[in-house]
N, CA, C and O atoms as a GROMACS GRO file, in nm:
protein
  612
    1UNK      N    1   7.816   6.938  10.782
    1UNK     CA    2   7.950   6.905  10.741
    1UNK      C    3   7.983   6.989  10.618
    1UNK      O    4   7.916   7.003  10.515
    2UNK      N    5   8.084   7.034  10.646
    2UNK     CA    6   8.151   7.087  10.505
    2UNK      C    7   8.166   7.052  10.363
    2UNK      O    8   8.180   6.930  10.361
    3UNK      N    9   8.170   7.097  10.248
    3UNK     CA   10   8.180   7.017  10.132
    3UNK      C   11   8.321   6.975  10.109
    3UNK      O   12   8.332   6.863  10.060
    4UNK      N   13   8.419   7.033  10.131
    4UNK     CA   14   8.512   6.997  10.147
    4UNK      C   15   8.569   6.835  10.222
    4UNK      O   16   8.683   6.789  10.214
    5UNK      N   17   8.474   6.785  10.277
    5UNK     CA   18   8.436   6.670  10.370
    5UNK      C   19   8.364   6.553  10.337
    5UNK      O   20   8.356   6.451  10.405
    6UNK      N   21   8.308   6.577  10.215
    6UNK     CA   22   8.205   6.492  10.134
    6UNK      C   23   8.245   6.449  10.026
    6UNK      O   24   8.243   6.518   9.924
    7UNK      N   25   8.288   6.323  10.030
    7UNK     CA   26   8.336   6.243   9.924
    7UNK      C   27   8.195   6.254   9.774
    7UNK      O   28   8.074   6.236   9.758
    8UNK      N   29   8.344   6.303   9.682
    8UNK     CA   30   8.240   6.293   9.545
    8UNK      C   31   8.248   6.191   9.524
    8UNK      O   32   8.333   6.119   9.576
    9UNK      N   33   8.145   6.144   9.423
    9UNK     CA   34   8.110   5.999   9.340
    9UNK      C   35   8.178   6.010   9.247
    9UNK      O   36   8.206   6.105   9.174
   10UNK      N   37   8.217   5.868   9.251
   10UNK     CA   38   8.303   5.855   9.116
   10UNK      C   39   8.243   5.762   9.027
   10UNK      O   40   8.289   5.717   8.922
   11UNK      N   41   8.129   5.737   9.086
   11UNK     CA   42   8.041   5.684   8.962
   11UNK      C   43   7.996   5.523   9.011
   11UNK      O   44   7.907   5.452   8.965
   12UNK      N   45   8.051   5.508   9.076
   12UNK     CA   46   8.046   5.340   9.091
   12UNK      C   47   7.955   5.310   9.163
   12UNK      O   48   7.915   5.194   9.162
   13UNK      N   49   7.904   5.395   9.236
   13UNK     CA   50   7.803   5.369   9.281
   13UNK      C   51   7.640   5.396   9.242
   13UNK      O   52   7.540   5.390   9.314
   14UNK      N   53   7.656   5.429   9.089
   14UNK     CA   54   7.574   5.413   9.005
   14UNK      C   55   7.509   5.582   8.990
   14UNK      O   56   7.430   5.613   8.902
   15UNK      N   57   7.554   5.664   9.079
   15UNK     CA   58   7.518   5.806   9.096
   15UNK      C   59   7.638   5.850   8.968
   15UNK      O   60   7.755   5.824   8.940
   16UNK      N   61   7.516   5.939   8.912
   16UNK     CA   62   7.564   6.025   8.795
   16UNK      C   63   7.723   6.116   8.829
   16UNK      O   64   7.725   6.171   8.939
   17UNK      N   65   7.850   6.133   8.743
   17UNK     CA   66   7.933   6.197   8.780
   17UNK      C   67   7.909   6.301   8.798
   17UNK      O   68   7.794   6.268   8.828
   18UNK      N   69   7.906   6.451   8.814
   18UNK     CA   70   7.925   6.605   8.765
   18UNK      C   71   8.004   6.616   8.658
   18UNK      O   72   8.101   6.542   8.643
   19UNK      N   73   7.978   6.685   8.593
   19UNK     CA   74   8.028   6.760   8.468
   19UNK      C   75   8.152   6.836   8.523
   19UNK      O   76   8.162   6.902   8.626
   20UNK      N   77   8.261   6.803   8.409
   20UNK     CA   78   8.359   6.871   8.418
   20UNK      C   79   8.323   7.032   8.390
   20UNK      O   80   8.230   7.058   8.314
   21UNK      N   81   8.398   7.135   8.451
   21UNK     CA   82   8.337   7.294   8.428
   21UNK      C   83   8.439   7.320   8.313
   21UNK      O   84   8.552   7.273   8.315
   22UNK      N   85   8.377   7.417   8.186
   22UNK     CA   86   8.483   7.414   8.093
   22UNK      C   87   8.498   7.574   8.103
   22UNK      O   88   8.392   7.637   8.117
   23UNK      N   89   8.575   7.621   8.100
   23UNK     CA   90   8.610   7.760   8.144
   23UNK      C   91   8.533   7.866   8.056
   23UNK      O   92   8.543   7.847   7.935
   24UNK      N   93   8.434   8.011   8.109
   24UNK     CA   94   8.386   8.111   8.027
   24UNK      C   95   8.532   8.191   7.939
   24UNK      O   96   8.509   8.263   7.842
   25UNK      N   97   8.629   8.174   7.971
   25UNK     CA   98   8.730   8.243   7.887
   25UNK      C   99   8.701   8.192   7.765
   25UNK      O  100   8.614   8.107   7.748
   26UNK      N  101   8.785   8.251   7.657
   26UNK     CA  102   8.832   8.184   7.542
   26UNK      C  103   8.929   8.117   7.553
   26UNK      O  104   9.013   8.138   7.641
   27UNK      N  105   8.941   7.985   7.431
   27UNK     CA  106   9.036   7.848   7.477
   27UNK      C  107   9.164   7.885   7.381
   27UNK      O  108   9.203   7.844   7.271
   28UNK      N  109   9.204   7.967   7.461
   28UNK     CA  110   9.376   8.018   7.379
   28UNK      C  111   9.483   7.899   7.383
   28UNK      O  112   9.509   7.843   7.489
   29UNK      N  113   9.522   7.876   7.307
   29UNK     CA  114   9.615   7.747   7.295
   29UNK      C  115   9.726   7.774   7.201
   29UNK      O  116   9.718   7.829   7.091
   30UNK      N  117   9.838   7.725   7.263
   30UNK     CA  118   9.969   7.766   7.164
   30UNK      C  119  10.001   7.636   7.096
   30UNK      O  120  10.006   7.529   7.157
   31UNK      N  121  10.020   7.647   6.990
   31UNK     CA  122  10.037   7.509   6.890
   31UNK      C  123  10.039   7.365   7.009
   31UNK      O  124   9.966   7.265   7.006
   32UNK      N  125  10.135   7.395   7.094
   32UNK     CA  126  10.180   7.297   7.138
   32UNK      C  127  10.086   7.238   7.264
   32UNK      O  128  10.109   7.133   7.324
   33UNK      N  129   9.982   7.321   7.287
   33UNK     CA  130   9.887   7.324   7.399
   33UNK      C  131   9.745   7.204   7.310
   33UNK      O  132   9.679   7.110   7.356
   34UNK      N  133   9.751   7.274   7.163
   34UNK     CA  134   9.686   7.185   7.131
   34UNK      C  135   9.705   7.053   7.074
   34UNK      O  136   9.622   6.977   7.026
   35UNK      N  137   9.829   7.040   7.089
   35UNK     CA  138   9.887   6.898   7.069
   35UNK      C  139   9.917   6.831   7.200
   35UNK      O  140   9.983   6.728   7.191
   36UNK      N  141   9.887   6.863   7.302
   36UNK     CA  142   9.864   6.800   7.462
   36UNK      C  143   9.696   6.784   7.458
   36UNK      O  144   9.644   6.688   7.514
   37UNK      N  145   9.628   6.874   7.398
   37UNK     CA  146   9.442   6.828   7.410
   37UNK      C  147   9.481   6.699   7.283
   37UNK      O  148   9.505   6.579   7.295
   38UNK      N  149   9.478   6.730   7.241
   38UNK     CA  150   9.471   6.588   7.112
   38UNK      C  151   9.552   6.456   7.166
   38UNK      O  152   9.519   6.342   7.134
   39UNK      N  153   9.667   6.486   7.254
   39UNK     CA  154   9.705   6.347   7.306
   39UNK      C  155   9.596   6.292   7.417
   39UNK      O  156   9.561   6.174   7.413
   40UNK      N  157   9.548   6.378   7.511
   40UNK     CA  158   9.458   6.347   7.615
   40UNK      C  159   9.317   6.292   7.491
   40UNK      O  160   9.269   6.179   7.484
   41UNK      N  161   9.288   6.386   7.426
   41UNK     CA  162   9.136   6.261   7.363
   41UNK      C  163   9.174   6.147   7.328
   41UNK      O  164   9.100   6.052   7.354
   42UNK      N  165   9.308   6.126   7.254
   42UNK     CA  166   9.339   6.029   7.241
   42UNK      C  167   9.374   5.923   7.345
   42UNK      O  168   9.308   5.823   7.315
   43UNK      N  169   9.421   5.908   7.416
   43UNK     CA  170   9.467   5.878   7.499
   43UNK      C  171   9.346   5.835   7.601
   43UNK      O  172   9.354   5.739   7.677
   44UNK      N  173   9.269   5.892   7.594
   44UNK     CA  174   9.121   5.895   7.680
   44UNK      C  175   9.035   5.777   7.576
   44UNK      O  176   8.979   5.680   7.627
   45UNK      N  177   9.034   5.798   7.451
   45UNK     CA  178   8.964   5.717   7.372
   45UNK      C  179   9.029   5.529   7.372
   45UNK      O  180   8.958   5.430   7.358
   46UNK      N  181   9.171   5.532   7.391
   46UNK     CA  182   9.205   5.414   7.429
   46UNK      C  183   9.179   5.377   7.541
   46UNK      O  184   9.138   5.262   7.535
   47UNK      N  185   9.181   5.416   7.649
   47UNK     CA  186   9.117   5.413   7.785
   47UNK      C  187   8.977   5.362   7.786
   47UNK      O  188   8.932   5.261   7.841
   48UNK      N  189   8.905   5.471   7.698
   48UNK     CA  190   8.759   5.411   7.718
   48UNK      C  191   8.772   5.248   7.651
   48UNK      O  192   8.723   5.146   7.698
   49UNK      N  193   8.843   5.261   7.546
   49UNK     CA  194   8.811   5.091   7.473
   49UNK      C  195   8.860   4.988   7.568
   49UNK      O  196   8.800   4.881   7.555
   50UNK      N  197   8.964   4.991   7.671
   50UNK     CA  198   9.008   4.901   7.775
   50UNK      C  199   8.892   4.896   7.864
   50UNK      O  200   8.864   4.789   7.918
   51UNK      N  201   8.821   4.997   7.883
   51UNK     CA  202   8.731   4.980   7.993
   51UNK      C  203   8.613   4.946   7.904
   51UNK      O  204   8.557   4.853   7.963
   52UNK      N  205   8.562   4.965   7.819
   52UNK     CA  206   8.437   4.851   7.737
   52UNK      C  207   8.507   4.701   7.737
   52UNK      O  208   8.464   4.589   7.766
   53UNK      N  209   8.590   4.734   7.708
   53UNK     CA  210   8.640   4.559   7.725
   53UNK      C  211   8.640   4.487   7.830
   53UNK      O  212   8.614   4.367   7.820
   54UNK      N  213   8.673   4.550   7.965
   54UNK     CA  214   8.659   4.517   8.142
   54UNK      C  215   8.561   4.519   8.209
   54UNK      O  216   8.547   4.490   8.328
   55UNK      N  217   8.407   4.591   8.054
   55UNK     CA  218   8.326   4.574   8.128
   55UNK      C  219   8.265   4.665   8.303
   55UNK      O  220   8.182   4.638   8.389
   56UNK      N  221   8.372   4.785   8.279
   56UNK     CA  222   8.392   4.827   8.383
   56UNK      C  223   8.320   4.996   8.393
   56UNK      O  224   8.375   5.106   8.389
   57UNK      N  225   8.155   4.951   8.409
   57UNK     CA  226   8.075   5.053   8.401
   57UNK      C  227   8.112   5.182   8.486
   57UNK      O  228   8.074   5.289   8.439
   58UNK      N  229   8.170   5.183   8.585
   58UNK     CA  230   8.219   5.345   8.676
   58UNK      C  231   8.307   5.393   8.593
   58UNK      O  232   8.296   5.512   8.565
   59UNK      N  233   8.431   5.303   8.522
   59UNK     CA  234   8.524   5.368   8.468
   59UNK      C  235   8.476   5.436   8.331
   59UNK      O  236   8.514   5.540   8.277
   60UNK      N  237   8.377   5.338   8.292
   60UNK     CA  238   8.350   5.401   8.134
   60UNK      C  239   8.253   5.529   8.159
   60UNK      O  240   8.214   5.610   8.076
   61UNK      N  241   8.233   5.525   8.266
   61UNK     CA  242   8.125   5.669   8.259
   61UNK      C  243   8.173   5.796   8.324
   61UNK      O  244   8.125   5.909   8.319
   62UNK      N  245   8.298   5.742   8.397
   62UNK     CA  246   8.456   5.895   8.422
   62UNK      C  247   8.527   5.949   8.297
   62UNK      O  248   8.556   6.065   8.268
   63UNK      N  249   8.555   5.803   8.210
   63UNK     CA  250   8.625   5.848   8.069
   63UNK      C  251   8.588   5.937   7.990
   63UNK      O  252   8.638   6.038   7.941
   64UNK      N  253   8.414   5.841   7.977
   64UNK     CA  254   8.326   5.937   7.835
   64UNK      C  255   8.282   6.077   7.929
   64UNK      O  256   8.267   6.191   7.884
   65UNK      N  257   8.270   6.047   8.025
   65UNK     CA  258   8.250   6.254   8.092
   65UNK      C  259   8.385   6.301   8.079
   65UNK      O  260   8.375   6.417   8.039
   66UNK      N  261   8.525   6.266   8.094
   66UNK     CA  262   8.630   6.340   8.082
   66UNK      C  263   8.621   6.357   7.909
   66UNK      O  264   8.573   6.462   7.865
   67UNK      N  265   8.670   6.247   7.813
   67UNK     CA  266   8.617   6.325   7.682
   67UNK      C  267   8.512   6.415   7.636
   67UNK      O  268   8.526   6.495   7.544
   68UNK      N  269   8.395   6.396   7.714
   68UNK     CA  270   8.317   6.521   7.672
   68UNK      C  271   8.400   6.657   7.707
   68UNK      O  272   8.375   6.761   7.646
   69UNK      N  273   8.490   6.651   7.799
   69UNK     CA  274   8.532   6.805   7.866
   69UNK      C  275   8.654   6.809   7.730
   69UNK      O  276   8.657   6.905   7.652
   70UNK      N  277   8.735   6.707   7.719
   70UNK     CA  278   8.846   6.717   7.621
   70UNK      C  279   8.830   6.732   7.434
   70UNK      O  280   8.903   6.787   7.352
   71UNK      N  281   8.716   6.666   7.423
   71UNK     CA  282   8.662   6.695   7.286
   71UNK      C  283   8.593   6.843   7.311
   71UNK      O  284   8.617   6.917   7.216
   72UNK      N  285   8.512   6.906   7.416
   72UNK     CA  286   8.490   7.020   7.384
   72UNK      C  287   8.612   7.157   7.354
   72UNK      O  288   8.600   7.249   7.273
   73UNK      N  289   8.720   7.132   7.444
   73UNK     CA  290   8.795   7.174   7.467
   73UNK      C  291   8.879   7.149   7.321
   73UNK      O  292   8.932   7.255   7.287
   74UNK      N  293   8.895   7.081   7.262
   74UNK     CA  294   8.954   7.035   7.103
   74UNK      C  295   8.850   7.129   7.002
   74UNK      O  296   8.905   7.182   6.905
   75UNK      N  297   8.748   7.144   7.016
   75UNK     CA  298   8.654   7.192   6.956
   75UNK      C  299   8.651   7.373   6.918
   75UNK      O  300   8.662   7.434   6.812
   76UNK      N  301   8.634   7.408   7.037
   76UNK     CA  302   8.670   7.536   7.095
   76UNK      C  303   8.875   7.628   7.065
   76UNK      O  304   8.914   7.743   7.048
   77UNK      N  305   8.926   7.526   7.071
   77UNK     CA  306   9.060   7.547   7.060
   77UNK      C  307   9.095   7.667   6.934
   77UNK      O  308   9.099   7.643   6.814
   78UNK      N  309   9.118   7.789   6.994
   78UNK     CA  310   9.175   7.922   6.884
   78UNK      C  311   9.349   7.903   6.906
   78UNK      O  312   9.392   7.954   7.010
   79UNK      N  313   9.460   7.826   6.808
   79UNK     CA  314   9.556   7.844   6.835
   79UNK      C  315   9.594   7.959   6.766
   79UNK      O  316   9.559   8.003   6.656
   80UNK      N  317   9.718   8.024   6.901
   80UNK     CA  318   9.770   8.116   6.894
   80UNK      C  319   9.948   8.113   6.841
   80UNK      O  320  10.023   8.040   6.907
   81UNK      N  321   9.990   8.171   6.755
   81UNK     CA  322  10.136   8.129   6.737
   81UNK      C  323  10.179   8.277   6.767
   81UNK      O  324  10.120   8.375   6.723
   82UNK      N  325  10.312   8.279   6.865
   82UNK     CA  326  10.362   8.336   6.932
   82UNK      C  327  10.444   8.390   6.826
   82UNK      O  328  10.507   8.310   6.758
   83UNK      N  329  10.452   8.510   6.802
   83UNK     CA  330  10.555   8.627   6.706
   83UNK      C  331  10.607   8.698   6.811
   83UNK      O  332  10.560   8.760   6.906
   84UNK      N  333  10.761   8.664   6.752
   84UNK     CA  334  10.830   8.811   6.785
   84UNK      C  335  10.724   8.940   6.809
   84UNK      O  336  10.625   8.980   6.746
   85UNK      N  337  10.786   8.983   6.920
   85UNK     CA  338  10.777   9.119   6.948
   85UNK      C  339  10.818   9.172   7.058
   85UNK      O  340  10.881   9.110   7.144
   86UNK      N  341  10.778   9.324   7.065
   86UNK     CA  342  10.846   9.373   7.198
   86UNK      C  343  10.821   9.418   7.289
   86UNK      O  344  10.875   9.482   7.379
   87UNK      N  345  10.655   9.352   7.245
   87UNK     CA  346  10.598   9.354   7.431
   87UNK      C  347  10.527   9.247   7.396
   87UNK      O  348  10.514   9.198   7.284
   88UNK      N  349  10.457   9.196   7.555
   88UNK     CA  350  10.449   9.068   7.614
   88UNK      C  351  10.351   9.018   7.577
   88UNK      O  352  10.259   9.086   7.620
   89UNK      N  353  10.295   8.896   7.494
   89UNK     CA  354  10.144   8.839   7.494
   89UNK      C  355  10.136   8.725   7.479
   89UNK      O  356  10.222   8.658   7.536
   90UNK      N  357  10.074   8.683   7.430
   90UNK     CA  358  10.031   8.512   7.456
   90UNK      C  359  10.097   8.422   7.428
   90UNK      O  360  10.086   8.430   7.306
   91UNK      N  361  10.160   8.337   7.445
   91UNK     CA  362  10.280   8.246   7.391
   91UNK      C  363  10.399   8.317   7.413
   91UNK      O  364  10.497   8.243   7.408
   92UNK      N  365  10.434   8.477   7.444
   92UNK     CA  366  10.555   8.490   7.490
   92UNK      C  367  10.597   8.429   7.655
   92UNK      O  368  10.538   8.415   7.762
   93UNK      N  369  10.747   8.404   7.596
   93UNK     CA  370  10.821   8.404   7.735
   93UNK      C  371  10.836   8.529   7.806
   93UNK      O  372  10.874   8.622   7.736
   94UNK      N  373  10.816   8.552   7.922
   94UNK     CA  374  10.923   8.653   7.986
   94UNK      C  375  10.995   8.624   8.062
   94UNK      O  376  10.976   8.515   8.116
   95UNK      N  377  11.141   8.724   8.114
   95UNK     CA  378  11.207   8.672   8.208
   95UNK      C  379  11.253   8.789   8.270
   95UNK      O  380  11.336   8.867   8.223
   96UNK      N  381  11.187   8.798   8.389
   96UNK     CA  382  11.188   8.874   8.529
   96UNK      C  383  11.322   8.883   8.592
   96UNK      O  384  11.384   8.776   8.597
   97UNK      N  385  11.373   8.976   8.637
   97UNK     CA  386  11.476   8.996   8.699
   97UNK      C  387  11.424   9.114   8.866
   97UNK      O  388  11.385   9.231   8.874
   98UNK      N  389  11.446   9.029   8.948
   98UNK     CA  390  11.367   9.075   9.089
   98UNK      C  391  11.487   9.179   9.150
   98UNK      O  392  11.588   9.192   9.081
   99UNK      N  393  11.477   9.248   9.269
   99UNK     CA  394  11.535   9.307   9.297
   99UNK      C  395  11.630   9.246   9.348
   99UNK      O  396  11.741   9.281   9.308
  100UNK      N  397  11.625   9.145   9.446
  100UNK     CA  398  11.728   9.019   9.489
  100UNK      C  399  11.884   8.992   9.417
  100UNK      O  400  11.995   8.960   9.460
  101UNK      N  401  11.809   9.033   9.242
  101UNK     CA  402  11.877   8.935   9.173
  101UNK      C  403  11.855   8.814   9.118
  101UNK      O  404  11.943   8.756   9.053
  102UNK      N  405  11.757   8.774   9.134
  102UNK     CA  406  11.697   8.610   9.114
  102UNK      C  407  11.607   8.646   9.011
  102UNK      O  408  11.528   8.741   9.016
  103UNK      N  409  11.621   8.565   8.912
  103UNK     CA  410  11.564   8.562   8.759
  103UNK      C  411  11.441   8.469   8.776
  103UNK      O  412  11.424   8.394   8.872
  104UNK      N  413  11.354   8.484   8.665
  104UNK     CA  414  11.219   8.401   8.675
  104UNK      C  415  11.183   8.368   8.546
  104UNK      O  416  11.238   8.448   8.470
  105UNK      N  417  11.121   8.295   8.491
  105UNK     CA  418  11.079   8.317   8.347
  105UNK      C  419  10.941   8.248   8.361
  105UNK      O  420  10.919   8.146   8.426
  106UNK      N  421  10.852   8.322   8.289
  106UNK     CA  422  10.716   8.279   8.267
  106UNK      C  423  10.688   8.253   8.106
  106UNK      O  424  10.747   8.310   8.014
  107UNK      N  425  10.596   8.165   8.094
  107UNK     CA  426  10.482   8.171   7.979
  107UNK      C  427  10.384   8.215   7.942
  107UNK      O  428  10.302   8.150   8.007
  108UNK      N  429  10.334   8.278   7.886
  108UNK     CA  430  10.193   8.294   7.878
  108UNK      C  431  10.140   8.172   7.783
  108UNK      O  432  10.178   8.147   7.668
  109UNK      N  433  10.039   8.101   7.862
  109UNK     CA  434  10.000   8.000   7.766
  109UNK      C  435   9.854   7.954   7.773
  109UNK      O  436   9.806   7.993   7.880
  110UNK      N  437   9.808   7.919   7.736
  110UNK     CA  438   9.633   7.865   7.787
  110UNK      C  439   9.606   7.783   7.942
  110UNK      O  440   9.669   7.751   8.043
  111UNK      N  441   9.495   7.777   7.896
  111UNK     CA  442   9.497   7.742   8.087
  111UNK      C  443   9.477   7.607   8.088
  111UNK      O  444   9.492   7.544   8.193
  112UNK      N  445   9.438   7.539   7.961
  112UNK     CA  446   9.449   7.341   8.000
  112UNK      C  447   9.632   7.325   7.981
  112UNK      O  448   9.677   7.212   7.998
  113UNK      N  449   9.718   7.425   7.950
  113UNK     CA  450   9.850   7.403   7.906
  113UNK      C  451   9.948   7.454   8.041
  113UNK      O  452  10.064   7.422   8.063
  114UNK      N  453   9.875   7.527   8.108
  114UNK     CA  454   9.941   7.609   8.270
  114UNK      C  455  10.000   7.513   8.329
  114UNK      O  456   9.950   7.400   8.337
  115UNK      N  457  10.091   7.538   8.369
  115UNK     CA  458  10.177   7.455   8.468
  115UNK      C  459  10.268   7.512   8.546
  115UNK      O  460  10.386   7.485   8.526
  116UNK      N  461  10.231   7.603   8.650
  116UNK     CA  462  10.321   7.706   8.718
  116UNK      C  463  10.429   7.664   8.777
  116UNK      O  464  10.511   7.746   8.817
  117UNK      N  465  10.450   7.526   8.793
  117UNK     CA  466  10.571   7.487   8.866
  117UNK      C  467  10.646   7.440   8.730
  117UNK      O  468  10.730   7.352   8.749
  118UNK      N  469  10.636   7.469   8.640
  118UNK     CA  470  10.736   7.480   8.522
  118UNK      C  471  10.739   7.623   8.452
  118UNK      O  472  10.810   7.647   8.354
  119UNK      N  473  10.684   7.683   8.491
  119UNK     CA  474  10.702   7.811   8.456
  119UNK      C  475  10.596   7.901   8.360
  119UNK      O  476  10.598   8.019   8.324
  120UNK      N  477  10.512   7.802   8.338
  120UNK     CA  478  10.410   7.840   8.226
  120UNK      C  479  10.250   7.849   8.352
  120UNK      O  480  10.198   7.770   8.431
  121UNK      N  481  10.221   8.009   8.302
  121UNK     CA  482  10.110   8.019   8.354
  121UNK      C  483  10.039   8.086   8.237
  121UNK      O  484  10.084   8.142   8.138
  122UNK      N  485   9.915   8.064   8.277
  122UNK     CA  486   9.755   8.097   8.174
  122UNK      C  487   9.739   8.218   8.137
  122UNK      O  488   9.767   8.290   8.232
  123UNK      N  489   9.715   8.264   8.067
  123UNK     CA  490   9.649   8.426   7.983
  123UNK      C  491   9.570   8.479   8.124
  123UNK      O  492   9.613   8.580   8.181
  124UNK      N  493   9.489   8.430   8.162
  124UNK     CA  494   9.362   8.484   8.286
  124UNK      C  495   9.449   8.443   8.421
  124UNK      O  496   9.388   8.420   8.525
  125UNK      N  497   9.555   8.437   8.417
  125UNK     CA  498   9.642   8.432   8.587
  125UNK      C  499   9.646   8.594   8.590
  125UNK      O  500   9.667   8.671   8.496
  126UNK      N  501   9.615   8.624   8.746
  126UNK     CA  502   9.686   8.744   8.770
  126UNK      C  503   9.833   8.766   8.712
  126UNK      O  504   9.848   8.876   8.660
  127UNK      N  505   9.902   8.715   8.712
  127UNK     CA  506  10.046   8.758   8.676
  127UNK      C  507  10.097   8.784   8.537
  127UNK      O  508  10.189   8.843   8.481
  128UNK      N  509   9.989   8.710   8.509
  128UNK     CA  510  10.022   8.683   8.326
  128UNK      C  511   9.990   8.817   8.296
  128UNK      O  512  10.072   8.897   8.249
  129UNK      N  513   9.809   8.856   8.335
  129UNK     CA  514   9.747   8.992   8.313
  129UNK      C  515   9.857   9.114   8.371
  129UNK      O  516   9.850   9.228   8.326
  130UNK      N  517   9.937   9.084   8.455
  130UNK     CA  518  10.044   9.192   8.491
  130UNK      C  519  10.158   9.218   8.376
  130UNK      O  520  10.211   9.329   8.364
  131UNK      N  521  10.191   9.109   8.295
  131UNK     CA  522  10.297   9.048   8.227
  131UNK      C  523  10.215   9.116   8.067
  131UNK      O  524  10.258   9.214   8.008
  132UNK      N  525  10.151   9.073   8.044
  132UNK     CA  526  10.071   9.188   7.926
  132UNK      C  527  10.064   9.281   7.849
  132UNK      O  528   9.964   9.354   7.847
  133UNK      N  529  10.139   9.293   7.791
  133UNK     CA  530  10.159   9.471   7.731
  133UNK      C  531  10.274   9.512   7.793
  133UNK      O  532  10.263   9.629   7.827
  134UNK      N  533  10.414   9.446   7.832
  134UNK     CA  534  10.513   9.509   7.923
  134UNK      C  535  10.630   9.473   7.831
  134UNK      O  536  10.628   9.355   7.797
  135UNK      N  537  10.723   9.540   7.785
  135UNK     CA  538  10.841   9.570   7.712
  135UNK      C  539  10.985   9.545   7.823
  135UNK      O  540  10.993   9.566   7.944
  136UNK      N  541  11.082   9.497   7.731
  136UNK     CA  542  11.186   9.489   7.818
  136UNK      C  543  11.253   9.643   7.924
  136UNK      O  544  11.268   9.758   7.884
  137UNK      N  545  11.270   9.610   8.007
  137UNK     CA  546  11.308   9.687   8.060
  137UNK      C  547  11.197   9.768   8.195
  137UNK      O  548  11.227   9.829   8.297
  138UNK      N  549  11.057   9.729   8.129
  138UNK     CA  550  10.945   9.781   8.222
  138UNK      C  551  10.976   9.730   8.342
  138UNK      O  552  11.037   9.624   8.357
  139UNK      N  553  10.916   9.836   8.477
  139UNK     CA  554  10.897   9.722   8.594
  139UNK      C  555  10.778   9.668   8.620
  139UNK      O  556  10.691   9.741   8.572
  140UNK      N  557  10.728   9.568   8.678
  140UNK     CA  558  10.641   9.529   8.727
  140UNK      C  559  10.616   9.506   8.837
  140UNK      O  560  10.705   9.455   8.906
  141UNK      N  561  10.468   9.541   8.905
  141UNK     CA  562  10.476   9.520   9.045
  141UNK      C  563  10.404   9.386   9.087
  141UNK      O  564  10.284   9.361   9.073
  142UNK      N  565  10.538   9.277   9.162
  142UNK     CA  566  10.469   9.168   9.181
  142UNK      C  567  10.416   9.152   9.313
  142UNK      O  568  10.435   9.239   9.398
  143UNK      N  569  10.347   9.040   9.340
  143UNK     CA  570  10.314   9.013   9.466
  143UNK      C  571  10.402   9.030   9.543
  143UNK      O  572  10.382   9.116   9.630
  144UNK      N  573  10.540   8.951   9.543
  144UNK     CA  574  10.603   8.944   9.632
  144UNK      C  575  10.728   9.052   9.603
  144UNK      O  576  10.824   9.041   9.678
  145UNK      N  577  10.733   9.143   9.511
  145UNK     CA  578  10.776   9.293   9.511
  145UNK      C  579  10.811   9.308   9.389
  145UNK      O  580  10.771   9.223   9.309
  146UNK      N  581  10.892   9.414   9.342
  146UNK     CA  582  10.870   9.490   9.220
  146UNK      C  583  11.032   9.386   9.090
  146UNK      O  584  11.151   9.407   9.110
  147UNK      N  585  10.998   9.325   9.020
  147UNK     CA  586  11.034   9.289   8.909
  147UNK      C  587  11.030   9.400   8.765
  147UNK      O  588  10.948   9.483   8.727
  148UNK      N  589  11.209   9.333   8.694
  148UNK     CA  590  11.209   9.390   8.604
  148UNK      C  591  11.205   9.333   8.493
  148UNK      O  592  11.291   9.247   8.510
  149UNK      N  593  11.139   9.309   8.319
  149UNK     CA  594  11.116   9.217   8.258
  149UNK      C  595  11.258   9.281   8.174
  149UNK      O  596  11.287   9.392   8.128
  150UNK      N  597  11.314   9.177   8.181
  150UNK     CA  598  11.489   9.159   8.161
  150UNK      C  599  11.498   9.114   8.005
  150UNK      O  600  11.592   9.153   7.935
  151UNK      N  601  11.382   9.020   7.950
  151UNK     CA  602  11.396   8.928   7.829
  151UNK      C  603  11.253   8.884   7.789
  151UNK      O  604  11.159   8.832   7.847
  152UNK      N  605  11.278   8.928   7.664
  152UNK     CA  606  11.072   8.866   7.607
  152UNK      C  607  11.154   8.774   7.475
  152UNK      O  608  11.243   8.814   7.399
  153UNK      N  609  11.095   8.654   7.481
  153UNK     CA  610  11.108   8.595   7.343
  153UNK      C  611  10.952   8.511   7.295
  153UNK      O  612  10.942   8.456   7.185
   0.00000   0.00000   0.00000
């Protein structure tokens, strides 16, 4: 059977969780990336105290393995503050203008902060690494065809 097919443990059945994987990149974070890790420890640390209180050994041993991944990740955290300039890097916006006509705007932002269906993707996304060193007016060649970066803020 496939692994894809094999229910992981979530602990309750007294089998050890897996370790969350914490990424070989560096943990680039834009001010605001690390004020989303600091709500999650937090937020995780009240969690764990509801579940010492419920007595509720599977849950307390998902929590304290997710804070180990979120306190490391707090630990590790190099924030980056996004400056003006006039080509593209970490914490900048860009905004793509396709051949269509149809505008796009990306983030460059860390990767616990990525959220591609809002527009913010990670430093280590292919697209971002395309987005990189590119000045208004450059084109870029995207997957789905050639974009022009219209706006960097």
């Amino acid at each position: 059977m496939g692994r894809a097919f094999v229910k992981e443990s979530d602990g309750a059945d007294g089998q050890e969780l897996p370790e969350l994987q914490v990424s070989p990149h560096r943990n680039l974070v834009t001010p605001a990336g690390r004020l989303q890790i600091e709500a999650n420890v937090e937020g995780l640390q009240a969690e764990l105290s509801a579940a010492r209180m419920a007595d509720d050994r599977a849950l307390i041993a998902r929590i304290q393995r997710d804070l180990r991944y979120w306190n490391e990740r707090l630990r590790t955290a190099e924030v980056v503050t996004a400056a003006t300039a006039n080509i593209a890097r970490f914490g900048s916006t860009v905004a793509l203008e396709k051949r269509d006509g149809s505008r796009v705007e990306y983030q460059i932002v860390g990767e616990d902060e990525a959220d591609p269906a809002r527009g913010k993707i990670s430093y280590v996304a292919p697209i971002a690494k395309l987005l990189i060193g590119a000045s208004e007016g450059d084109a870029i060649a995207l997957p789905d065809g050639e974009a022009t970066v219209s706006g960097l803020r």
